[in-house]
Backbone as CSV, one residue per row, in Angstrom:
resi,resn,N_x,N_y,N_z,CA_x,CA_y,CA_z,C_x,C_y,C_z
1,UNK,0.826,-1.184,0.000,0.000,0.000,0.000,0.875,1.254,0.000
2,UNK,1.965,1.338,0.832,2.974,2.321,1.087,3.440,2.818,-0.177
3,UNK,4.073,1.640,-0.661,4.684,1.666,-2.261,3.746,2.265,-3.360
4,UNK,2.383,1.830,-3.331,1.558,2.155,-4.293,0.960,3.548,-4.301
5,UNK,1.194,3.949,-2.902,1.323,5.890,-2.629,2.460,5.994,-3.076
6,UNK,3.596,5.885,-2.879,5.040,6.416,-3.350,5.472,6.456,-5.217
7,UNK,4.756,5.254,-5.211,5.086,5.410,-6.830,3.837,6.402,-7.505
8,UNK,2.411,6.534,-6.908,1.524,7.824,-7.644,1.615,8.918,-6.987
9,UNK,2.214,9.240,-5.841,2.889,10.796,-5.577,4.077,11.024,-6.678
10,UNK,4.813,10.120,-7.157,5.588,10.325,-7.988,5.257,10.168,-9.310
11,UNK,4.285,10.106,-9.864,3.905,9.873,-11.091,3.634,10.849,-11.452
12,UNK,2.426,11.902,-10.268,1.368,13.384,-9.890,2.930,13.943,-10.306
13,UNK,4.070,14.322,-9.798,5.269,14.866,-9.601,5.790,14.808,-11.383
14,UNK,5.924,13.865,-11.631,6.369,13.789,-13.218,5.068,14.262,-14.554
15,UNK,4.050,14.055,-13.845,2.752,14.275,-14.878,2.948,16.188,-14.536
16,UNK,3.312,16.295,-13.251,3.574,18.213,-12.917,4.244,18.527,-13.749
17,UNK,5.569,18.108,-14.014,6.934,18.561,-14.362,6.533,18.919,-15.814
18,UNK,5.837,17.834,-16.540,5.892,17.648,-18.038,4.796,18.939,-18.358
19,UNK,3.655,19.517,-17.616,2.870,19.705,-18.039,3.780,21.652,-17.672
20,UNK,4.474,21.991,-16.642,5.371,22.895,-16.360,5.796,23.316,-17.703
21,UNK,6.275,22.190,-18.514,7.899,22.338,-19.529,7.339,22.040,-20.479
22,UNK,5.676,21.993,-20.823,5.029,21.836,-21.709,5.391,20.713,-22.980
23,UNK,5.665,19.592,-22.579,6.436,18.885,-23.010,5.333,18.286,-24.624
24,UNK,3.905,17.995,-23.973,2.688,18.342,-24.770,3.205,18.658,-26.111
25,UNK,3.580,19.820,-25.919,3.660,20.586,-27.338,5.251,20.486,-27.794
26,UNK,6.125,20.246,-27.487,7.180,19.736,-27.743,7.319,18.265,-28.250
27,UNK,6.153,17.543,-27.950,6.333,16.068,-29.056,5.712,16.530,-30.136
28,UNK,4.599,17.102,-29.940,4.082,17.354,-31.243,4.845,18.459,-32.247
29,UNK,5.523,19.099,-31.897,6.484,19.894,-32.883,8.037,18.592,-33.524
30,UNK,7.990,17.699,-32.709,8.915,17.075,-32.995,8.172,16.156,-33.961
31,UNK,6.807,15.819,-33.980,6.150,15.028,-34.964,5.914,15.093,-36.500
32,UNK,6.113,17.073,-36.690,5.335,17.660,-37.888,7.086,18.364,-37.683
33,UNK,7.926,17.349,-38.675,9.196,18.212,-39.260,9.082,19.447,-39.824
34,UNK,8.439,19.718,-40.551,8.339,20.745,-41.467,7.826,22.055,-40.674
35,UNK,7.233,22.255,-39.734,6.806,23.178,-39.029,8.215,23.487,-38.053
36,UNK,8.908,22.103,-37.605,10.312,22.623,-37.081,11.057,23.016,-37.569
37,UNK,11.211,22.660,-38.729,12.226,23.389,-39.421,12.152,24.840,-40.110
38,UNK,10.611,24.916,-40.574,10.384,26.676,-40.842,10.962,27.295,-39.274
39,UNK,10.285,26.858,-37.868,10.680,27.353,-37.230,11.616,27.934,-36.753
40,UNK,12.840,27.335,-37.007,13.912,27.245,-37.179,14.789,28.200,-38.131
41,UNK,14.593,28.145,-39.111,14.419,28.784,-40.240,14.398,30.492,-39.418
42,UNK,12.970,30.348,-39.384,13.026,32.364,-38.902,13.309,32.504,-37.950
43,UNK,13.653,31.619,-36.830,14.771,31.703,-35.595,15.507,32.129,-36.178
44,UNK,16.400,31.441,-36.854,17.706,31.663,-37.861,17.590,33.177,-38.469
45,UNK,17.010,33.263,-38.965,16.834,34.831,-39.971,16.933,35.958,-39.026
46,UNK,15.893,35.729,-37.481,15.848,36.700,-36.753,17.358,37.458,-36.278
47,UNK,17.689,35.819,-35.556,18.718,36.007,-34.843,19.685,36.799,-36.040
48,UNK,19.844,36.284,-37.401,20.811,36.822,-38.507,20.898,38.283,-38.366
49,UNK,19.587,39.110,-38.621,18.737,40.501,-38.965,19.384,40.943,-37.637
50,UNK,19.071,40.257,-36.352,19.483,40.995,-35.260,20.747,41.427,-34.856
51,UNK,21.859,40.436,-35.515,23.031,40.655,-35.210,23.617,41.398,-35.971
52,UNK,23.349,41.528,-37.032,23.491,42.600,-38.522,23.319,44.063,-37.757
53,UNK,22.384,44.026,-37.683,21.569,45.494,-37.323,22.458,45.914,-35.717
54,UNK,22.614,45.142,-34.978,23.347,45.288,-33.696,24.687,46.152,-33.889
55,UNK,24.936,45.027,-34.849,26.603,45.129,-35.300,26.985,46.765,-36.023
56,UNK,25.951,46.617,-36.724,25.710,47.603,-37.652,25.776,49.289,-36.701
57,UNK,24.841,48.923,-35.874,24.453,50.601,-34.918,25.834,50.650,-33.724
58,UNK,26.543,49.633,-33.369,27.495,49.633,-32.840,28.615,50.578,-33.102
59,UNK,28.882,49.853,-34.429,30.418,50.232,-35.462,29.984,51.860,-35.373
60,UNK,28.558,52.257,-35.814,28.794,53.724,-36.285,28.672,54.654,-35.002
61,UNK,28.247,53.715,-33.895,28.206,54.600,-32.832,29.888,54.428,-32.179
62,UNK,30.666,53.792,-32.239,31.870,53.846,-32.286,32.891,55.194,-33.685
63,UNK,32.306,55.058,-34.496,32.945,55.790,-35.611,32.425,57.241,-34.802
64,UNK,31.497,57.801,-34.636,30.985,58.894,-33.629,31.991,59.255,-32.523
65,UNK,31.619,58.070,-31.792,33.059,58.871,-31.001,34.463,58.897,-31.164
66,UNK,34.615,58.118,-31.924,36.363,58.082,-32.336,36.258,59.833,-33.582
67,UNK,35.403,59.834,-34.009,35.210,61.240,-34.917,35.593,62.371,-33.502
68,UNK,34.623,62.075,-32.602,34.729,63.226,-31.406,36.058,62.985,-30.832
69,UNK,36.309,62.022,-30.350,38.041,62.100,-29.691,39.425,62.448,-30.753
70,UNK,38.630,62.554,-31.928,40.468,62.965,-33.021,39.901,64.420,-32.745
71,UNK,38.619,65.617,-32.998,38.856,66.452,-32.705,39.415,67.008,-31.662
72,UNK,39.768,66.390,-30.442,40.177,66.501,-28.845,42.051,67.169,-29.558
73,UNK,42.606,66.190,-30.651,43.501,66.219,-30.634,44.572,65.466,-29.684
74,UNK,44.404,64.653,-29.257,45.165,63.552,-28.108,46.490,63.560,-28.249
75,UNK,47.279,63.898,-28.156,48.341,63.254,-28.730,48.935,61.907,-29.462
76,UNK,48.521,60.360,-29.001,48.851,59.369,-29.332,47.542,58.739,-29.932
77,UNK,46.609,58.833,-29.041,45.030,57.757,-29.403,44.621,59.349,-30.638
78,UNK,44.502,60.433,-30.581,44.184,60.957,-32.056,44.592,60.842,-33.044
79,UNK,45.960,60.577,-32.935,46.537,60.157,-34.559,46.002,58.646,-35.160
80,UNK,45.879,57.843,-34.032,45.275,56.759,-34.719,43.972,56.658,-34.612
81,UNK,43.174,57.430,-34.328,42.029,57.319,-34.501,41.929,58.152,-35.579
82,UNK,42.419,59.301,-35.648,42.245,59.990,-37.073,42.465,59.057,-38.783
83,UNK,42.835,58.318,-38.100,43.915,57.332,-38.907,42.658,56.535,-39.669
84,UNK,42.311,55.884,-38.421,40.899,54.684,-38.748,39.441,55.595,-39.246
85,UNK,39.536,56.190,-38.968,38.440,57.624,-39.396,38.464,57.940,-41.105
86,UNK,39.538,57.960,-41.212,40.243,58.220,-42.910,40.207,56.941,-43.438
87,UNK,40.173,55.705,-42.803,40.455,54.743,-43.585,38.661,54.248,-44.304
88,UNK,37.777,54.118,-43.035,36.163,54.036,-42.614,35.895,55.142,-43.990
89,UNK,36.432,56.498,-43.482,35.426,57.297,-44.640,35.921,57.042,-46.225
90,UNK,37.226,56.322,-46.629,37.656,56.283,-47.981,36.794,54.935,-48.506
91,UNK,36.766,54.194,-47.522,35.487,52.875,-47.804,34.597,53.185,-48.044
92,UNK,33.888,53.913,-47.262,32.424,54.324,-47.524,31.982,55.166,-48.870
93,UNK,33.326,55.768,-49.563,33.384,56.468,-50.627,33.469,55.549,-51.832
94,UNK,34.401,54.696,-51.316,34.629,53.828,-52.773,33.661,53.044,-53.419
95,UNK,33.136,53.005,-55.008,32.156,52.587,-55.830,32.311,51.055,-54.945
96,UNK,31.550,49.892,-54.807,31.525,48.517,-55.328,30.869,47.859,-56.369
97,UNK,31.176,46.547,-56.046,30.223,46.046,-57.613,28.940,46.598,-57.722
């Protein structure tokens, strides 16, 4: 009798857990490939777009202040930042394909 409480308090405990971690809907996404893998898919794209765009507002908010610290005139960090400043704006000038 003891045992037969111990093993369905523990069953209640695992039937909790699964229904927590929605496990439900995690077989069934594992059933219908094609819905995982679009999923996947614009996971993929998001995360792509996001790191682009991150990367992207970073660099120029860096080019901003390295623009503001060569006007300071520094002695050592302005010359090379003036440096990378000239190199950034001759890129941004040049035609590509």
């Amino acid at each position: 009798m003891d045992r037969h409480r111990t093993e369905t308090r523990n069953m209640e405990k695992l039937s909790d857990y699964f229904e927590r971690v929605n496990f439900g809907a995690y077989v069934q996404l594992l059933q219908r490939p094609r819905r995982l893998i679009w999923l996947n898919f614009v996971g993929g794209l998001a995360r792509g777009v996001g790191i682009g765009l991150g990367f992207t507002l970073l660099a120029a908010l860096l080019i901003v202040i390295m623009q503001k610290l060569s006007v300071w005139n520094l002695p050592v960090i302005g010359t090379y930042i003036a440096d990378v400043v000239r190199i950034v704006q001759a890129q941004l000038h040049t035609p590509t394909m």
